[in-house]
C-alpha positions as CSV (number, residue, x, y, z in Angstrom):
1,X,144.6,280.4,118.8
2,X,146.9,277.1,119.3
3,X,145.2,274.0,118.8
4,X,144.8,272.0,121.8
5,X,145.2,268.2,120.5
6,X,143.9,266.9,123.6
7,X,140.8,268.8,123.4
8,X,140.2,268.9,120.3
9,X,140.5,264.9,120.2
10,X,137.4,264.9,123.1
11,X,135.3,267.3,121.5
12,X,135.7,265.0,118.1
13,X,134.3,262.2,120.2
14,X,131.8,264.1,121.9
15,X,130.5,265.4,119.4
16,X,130.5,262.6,116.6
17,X,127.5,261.6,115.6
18,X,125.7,258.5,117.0
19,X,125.5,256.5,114.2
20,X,128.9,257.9,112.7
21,X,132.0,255.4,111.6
22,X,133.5,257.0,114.4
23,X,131.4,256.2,117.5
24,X,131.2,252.6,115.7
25,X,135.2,252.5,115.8
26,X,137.1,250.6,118.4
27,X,138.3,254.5,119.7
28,X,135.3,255.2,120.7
29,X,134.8,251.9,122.6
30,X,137.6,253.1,124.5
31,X,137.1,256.2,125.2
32,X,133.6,256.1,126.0
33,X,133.6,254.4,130.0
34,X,137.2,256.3,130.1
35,X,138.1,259.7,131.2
36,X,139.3,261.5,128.5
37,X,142.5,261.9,130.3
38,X,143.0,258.2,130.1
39,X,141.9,258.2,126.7
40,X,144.7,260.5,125.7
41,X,147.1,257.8,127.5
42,X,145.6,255.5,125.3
43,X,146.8,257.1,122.1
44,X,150.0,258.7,123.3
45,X,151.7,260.1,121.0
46,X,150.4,259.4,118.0
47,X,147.7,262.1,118.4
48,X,148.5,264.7,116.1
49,X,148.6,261.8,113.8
50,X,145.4,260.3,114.9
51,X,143.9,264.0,115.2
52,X,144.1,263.9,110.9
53,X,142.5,260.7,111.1
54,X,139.5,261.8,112.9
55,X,138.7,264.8,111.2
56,X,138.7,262.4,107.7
57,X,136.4,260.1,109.0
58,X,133.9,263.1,110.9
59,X,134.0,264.9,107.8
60,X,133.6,261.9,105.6
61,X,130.7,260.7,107.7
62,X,127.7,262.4,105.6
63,X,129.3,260.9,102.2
64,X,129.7,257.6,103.8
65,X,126.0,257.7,105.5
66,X,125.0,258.8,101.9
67,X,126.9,256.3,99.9
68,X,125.4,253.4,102.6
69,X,121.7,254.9,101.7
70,X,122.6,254.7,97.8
71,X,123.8,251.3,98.0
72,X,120.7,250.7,99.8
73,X,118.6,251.9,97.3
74,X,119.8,250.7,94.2
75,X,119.9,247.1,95.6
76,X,116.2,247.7,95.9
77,X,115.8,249.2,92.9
78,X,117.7,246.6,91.5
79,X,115.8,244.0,92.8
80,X,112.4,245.1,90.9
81,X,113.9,246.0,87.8
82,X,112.7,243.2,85.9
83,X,109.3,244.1,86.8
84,X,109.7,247.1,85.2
85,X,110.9,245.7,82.2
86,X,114.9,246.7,83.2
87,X,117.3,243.8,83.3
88,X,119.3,243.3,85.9
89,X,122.2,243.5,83.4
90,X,121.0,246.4,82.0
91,X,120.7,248.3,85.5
92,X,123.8,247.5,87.0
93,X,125.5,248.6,83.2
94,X,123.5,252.2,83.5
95,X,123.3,253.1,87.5
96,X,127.2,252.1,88.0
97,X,128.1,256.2,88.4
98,X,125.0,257.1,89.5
99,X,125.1,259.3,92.8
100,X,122.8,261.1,95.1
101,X,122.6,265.1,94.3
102,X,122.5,267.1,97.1
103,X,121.2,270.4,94.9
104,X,117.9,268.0,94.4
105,X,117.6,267.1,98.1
106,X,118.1,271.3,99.0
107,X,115.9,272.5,96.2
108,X,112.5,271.3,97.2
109,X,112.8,273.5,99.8
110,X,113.0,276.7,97.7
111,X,110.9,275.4,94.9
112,X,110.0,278.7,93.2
113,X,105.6,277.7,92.9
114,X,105.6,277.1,97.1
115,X,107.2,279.9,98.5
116,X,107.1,283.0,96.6
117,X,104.0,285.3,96.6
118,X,102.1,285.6,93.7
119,X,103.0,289.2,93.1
120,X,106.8,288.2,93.0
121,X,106.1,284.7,91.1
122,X,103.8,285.9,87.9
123,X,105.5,289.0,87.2
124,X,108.7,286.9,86.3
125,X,107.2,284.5,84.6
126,X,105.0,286.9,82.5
127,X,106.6,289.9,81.2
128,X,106.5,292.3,78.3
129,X,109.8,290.6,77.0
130,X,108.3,286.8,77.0
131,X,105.2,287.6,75.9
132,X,106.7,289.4,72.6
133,X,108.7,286.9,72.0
134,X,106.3,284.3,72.0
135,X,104.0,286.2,69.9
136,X,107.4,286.5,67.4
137,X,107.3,282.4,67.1
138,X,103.7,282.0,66.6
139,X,104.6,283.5,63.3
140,X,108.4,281.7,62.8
141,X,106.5,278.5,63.4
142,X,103.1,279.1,62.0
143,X,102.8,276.1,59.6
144,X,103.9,273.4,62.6
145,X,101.8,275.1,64.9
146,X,98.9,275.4,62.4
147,X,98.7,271.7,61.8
148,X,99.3,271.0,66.2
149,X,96.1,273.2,66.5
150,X,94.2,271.1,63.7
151,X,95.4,267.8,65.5
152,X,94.9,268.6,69.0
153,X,92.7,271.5,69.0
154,X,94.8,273.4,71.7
155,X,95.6,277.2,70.9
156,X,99.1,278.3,69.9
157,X,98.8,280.4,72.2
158,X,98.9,277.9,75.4
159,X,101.7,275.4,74.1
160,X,103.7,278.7,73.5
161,X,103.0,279.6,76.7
162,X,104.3,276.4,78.4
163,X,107.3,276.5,76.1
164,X,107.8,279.9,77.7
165,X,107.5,279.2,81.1
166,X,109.6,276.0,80.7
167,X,112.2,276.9,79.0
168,X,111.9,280.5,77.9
169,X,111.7,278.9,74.6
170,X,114.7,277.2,74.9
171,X,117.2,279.3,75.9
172,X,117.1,278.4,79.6
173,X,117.5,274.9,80.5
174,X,119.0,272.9,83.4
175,X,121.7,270.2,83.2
176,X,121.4,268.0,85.6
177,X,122.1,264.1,84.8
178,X,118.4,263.3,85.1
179,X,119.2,259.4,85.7
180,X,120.6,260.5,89.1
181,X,118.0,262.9,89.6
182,X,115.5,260.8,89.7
183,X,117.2,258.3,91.7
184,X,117.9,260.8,94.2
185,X,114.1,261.5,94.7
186,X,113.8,258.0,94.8
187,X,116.0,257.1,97.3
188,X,115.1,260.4,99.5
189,X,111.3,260.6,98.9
190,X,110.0,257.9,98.6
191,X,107.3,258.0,96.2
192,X,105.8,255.7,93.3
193,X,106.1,257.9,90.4
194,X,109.7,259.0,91.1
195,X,110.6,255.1,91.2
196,X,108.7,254.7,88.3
197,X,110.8,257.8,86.5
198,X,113.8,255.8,87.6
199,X,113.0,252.9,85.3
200,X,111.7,254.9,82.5
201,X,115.1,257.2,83.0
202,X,117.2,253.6,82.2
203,X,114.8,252.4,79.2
204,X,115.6,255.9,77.3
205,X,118.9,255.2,77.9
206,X,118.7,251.5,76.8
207,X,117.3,252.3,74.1
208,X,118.8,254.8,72.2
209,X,115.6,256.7,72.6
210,X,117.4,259.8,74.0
211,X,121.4,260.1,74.1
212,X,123.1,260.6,77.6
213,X,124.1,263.8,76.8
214,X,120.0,264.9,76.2
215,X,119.3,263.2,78.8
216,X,119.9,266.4,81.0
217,X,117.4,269.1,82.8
218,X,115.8,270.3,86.2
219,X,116.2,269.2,89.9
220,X,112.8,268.3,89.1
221,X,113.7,265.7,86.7
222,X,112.0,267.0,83.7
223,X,114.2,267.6,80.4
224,X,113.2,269.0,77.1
225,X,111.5,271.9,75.5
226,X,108.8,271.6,77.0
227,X,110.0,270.3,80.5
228,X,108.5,266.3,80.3
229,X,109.9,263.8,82.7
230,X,110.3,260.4,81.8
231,X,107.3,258.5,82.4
232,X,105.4,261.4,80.3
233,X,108.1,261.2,77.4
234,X,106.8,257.3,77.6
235,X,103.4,257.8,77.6
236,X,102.8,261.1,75.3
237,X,105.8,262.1,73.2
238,X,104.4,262.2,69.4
239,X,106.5,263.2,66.3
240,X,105.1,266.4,64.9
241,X,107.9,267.0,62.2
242,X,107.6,263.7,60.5
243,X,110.7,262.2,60.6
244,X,109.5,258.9,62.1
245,X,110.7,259.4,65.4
246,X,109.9,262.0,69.1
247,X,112.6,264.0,70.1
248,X,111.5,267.0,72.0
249,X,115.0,268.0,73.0
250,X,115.9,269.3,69.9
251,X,112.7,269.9,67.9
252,X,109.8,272.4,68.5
253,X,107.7,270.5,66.1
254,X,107.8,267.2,68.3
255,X,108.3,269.5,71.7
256,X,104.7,271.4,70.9
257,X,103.1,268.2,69.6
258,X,103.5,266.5,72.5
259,X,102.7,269.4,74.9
260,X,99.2,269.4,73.6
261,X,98.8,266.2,73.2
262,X,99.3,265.7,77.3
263,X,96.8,268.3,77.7
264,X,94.3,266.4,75.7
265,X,95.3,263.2,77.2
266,X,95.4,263.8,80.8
267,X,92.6,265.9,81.3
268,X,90.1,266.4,78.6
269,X,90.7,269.8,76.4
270,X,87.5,271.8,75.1
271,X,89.1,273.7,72.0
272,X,88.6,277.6,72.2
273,X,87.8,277.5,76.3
274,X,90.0,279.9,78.2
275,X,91.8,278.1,81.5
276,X,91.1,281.1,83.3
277,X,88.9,284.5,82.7
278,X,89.4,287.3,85.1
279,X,86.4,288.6,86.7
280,X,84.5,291.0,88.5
281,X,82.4,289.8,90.8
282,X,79.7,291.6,93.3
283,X,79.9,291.7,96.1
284,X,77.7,288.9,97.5
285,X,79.7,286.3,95.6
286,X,83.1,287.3,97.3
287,X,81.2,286.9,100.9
288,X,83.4,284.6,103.3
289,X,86.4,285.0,100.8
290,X,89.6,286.0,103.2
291,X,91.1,289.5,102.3
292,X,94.8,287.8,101.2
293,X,94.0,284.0,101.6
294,X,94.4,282.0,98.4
295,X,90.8,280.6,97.9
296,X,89.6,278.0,95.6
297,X,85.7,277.0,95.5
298,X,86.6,273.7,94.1
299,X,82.5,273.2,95.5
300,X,80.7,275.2,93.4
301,X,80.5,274.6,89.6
302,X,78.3,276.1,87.3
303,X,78.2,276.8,83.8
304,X,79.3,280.2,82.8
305,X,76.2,281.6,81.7
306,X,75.0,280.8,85.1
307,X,77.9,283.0,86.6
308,X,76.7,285.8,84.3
309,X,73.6,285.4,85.3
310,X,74.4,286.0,89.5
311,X,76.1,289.6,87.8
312,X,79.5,287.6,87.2
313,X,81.5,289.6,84.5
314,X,84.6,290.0,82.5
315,X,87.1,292.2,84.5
316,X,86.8,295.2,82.2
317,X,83.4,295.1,83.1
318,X,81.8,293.6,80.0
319,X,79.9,290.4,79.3
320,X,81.5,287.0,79.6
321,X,82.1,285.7,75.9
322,X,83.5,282.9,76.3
323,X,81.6,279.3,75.8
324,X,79.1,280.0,78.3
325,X,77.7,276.3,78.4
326,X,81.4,275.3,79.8
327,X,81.6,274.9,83.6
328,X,83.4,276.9,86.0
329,X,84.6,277.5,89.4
330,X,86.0,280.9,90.9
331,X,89.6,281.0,92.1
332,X,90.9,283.6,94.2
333,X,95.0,283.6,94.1
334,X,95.6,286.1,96.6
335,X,92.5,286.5,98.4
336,X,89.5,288.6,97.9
337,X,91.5,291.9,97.7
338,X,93.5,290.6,94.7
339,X,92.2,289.6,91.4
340,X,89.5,286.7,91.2
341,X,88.9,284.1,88.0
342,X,86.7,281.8,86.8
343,X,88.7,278.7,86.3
344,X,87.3,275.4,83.8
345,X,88.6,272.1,83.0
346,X,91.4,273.4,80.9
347,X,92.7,275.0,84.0
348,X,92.9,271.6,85.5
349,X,94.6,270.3,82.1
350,X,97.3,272.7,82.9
351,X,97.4,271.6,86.5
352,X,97.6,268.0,85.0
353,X,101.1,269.2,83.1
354,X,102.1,271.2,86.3
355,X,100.0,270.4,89.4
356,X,101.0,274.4,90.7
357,X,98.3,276.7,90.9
358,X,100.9,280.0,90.3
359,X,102.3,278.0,87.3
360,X,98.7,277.1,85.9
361,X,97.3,280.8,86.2
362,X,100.6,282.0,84.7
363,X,100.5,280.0,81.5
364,X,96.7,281.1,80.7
365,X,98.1,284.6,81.9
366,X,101.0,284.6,79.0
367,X,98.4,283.1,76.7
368,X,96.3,285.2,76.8
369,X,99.5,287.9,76.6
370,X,100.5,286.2,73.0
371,X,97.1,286.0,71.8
372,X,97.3,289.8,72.0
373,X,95.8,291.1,75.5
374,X,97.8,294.4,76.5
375,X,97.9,294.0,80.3
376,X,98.4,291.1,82.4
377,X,95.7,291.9,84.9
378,X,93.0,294.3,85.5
379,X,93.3,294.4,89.3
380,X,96.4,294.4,91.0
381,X,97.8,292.2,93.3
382,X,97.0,292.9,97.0
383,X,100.3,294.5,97.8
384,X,102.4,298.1,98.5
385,X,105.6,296.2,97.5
386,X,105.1,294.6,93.9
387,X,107.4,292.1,92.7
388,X,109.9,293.3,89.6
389,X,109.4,291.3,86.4
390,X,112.6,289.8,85.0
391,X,114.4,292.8,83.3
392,X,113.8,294.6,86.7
393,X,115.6,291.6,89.0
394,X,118.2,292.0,86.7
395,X,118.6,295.9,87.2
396,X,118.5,295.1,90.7
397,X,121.5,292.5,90.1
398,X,123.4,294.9,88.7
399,X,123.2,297.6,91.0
400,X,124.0,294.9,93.9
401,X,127.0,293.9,91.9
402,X,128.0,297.6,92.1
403,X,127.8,297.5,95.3
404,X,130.7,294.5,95.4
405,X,127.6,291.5,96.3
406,X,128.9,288.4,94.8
407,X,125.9,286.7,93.3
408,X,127.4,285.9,90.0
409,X,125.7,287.3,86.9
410,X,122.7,289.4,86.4
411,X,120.4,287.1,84.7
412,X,117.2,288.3,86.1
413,X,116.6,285.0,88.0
414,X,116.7,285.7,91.7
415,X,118.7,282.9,93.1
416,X,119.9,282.1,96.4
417,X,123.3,284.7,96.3
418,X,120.7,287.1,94.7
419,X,118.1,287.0,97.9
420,X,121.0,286.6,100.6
421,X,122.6,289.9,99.2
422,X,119.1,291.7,99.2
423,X,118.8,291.1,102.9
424,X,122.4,292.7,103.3
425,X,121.2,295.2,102.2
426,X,117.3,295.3,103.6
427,X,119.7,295.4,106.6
428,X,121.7,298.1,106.2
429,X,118.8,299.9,105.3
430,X,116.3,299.5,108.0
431,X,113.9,297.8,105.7
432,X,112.5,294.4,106.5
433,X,114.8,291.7,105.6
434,X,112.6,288.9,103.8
435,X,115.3,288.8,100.6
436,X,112.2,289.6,98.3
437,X,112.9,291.1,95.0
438,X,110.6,293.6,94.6
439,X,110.0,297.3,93.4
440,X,110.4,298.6,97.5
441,X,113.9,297.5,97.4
442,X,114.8,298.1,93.4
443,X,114.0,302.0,94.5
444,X,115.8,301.7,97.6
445,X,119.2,300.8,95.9
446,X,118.3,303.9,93.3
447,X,118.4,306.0,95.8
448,X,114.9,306.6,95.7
449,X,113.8,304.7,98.7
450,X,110.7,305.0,101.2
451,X,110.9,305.9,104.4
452,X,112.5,302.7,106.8
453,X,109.4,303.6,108.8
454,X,107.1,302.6,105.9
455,X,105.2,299.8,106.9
456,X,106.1,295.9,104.7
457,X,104.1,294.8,101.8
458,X,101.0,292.6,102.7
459,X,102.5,288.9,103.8
């Protein structure tokens, strides 16, 4: 269809936002108490011209309102840099190409821990593949991990864990400029610790303490094996190799070091407790607990024997071993229909490294995992639809890929392309379109799916 300049011109105006360089131009001033058949005398012929010019500035206007709010920002942060032992010199040398990052901004709306189900968010993070492979590095790394265990007193078996769920052990992290990370959340959220992370961000860098190009991880702003961000790396990075000197980019030595010593430091560590011991529980105990709700009874502590004692047992049904004078509260992640556990302090250690509840229970899940448990968990979750673990998503990548879905490469992380694609395809087959990647849908692109009619996993 032609373009109608004159239009075109009055919808720009119209539709400009009200703080936008546009309704602030000398234009809009007279076009505003103007017909817009006088304000098209007013340009005359220059409108195609003019046309350009408008477009430029409406779609400029979110950089230029974002640019303003940076400015903004970094003047204030500027202005307390001293205080946080920055000079002014050194802020203005670091932060000149610093820039907002939209990814961050979008990202905490999708943040994997908030809105996935549990039955769709532990299966990823502990599978078969993970779990032999962290039992594999226990052994590579025996002597390092050996003398963390005789230093800290944390299990192998947990610092693996986090380096697992981090990182997978290395091999997947994010690289994001973390300096402009965190002044991103800074500038946008408007909290404490993230200003705080902005300062520690530029003394690494002033330093020398960890090279630009390390300085590099997730639109959460953590970096490093182990995932630490700034203000951590501060506080709790230790050398565990011996070379004078913390570097937990490059060095599991330093990286697993470190990771227990923030468990012992944030939240005190009793050596040989698990974080969390799956139960069965009778039936009084579970009274008032909702069928899918997650439920935590934070209230009621009592040492473990004490749980034993009210006909509290392991889930396989047999007596709780663990330290029974250690305290504990039961947990319920998906309700009372799912799985229940008794949660102690080193669950909250976990929580003090990653305040998640789904991340917590998975790390003393894959623990337990590398430490040689067969399954997971005795009960399953609450649901008709499980979620696939990571060398399922990725057959499920593949197959949409056959089916000409552009969502890049099968890498068994279910990203954004990933769950749009699934509801294409939830779509086309009658089955509810949530973009969840799980076992329902895997069969359905198989050619082995359920009836459309079959009713949608709990919710």
């Amino acid at each position: 269809m032609p373009c109608n300049p004159r239009r075109t011109l009055g919808l720009i105006v119209a539709r400009a936002p009200r703080d936008s360089p546009l309704k602030q131009s000398r234009l809009f001033s007279a076009v505003r108490p103007v017909s817009a058949r006088l304000a098209i005398r007013i340009v005359g012929r220059s409108i195609p011209r003019l046309l350009r010019g408008l477009l430029a500035i409406g779609l400029a206007a979110p950089h230029v309102a974002q640019a303003d709010t940076l400015q903004r920002c970094l003047a204030d942060l500027r202005a307390q840099s001293a205080k946080n032992r920055v000079s002014t010199a050194d802020f203005d040398r670091l932060t000149a190409d610093v820039r907002l990052l939209e990814r961050v901004i979008t990202s905490r709306a999708s943040q994997a821990e908030v809105v996935d189900f549990w039955w769709d968010y532990v299966p990823r993070m502990v599978d078969d593949r993970r779990a032999r492979e962290g039992r594999e590095l226990t052994v590579r790394w025996d002597e390092a991990m050996a003398g963390i265990e005789r230093r800290y007193g944390v299990d192998r078996s947990i610092f693996t864990a986090i380096w697992g769920i981090e990182t997978n052990y290395g091999t997947a992290q994010s690289s994001l400029p973390l300096l402009d990370v965190w002044v991103t959340r800074a500038c946008t959220e408007q909290r404490p610790l993230w200003r705080a992370n902005v300062y520690a961000s530029l003394r690494l860098l002033r330093d020398g303490t960890v090279a630009p190009e390390d300085l590099v991880g997730s639109w959460g702003g953590a970096f490093g094996l182990t995932q630490f961000i700034p203000t951590s790396y501060e506080e709790l990075a230790v050398d565990g190799d011996g070379d004078g000197r913390a570097d937990l980019v490059h060095s599991v030595p330093d990286a697993l070091a470190s990771t227990a010593n923030h468990l012992t430091k944030r939240t005190p560590w009793v050596s040989g407790l698990p974080p969390a011991i799956e139960v069965r529980l009778p039936a009084d105990v579970t009274r008032g607990v909702r069928p899918t709700e997650e439920t935590w009874r934070k209230d009621d502590v009592r040492p473990i024997s004490q749980w034993a004692r009210a006909g509290v047992t392991a889930a396989n049904g047999q007596a709780l071993s663990a330290i029974t004078d250690a305290r504990a509260s039961l947990f319920f992640p998906a309700g009372a229909e799912g799985p229940a556990f008794l949660v102690t302090q080193n669950f909250d250690a976990l929580l003090a490294y990653n305040v998640a509840t789904k991340y917590a229970l998975s790390v003393s899940l894959l623990a337990n995992r590398i430490a040689g448990a067969e399954r997971t968990l005795v009960r399953p979750w609450p649901t008709d639809d499980p979620g696939l673990d990571r060398d399922g998503i990725r057959q499920l990548q593949e197959l949409l890929l056959a089916r000409g879905h552009d969502i890049g490469t099968a890498d068994g992380i279910p990203g954004a392309r990933t769950r749009e694609a699934v509801r294409v395809e939830q779509r086309r087959l009658g089955l509810p379109e949530d973009g969840r990647t799980g076992e329902r849908m895997l069969k359905a692109l198989q050619g082995k799916a359920e009836p459309p009619a079959l009713r949608s996993s709990i919710q």
